[in-house]
N, C-alpha and C positions, 0 to 999 in steps of 0.2 A: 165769926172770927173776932176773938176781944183787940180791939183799938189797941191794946200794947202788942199784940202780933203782930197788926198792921206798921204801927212805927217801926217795930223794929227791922221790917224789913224794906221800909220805904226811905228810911233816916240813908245819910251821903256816905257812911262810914259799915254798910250792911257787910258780911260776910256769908260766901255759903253756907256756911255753917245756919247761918239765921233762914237762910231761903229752906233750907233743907227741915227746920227745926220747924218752919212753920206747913209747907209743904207734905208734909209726909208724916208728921207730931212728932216727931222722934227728939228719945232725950239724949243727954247729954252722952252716957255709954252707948247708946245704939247709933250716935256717929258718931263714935271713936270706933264701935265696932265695922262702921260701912267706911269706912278712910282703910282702916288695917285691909278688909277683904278688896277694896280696889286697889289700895299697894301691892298687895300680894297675885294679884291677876292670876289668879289657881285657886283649886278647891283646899280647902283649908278645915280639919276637922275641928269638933268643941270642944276638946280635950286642949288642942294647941292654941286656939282662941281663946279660952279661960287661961291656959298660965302665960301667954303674950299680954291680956290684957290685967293680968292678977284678980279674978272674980271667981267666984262658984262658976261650977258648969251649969247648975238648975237657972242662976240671974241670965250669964251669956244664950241659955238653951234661950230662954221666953223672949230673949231682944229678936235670937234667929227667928224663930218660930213669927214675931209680929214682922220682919223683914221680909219675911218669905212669903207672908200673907201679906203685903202691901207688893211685891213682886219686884222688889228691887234687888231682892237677892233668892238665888236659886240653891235647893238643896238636890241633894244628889246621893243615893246607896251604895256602898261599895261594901262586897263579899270578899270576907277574907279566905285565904285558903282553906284555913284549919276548921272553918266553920263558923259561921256568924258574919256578922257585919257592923257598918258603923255607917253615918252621915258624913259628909262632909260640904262643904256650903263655902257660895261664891259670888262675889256682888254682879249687878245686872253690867252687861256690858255696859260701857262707855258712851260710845253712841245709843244706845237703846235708852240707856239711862238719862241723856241729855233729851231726846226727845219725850220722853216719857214727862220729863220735866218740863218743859216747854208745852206741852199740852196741860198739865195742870195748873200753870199760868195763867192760858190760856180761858182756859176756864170757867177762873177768878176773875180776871175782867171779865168776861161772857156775863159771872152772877153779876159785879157789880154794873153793871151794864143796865142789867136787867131792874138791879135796885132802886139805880138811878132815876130809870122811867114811870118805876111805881112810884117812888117817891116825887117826884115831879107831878105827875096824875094826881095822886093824896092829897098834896100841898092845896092845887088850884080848888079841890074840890072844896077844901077845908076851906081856905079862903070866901069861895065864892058865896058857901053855903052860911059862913059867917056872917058877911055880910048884905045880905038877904031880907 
């Protein structure tokens, strides 16, 4: 993680948006798109998606498509009568999605944790070996 991620979400003034951006990579359209699908608490098609948020359907398609593969947002098939079908897609629950969050926190301290201790180990040895 480059040190300006870290700042920006260790600085006194963070916003979700920053926990989210570093969390989960997502740019700036793919959370306006994951804000829009948790206001909307329903499955919501890409057709409505694109002209709510004014983009191509193909840009909106690949933000869902990497939401859906990071699992914060669910997609879902619906048959129309006449024949045929469409997607429609919906952010992770609330609570799911908190928790989900809190374990990749989680983590992040666990690695840097872990970074700590190597680098700790490295240092002495350097040290030691230095001065030898």
């Amino acid at each position: 993680m480059p040190s300006s991620s870290v700042s920006s979400i260790t600085r006194m003034n963070s916003s979700i948006k920053d926990l989210f951006t570093i969390l989960y990579d997502l740019s700036p359209l793919e959370l306006e798109l994951l804000f829009v699908l948790i206001s909307k608490n329903e499955p919501v098609s890409l057709e409505t998606l694109a002209k709510e948020l004014d983009r191509d359907k193909t840009t909106i398609f690949r933000s869902l498509q990497k939401m859906v593969n990071l699992r914060i947002c669910e997609k879902d098939t619906k048959t129309l009568k006449e024949g045929g079908w469409y997607h429609v897609y919906k952010a992770m629950d609330v609570a799911a999605f908190k928790r989900e969050t809190e374990k990749r926190v989680k983590e992040i301290k666990e690695s840097f944790d872990r970074l700590l201790k190597k680098f700790e180990s490295e240092l002495d040895e350097t040290i030691s070996s230095a001065y030898q």
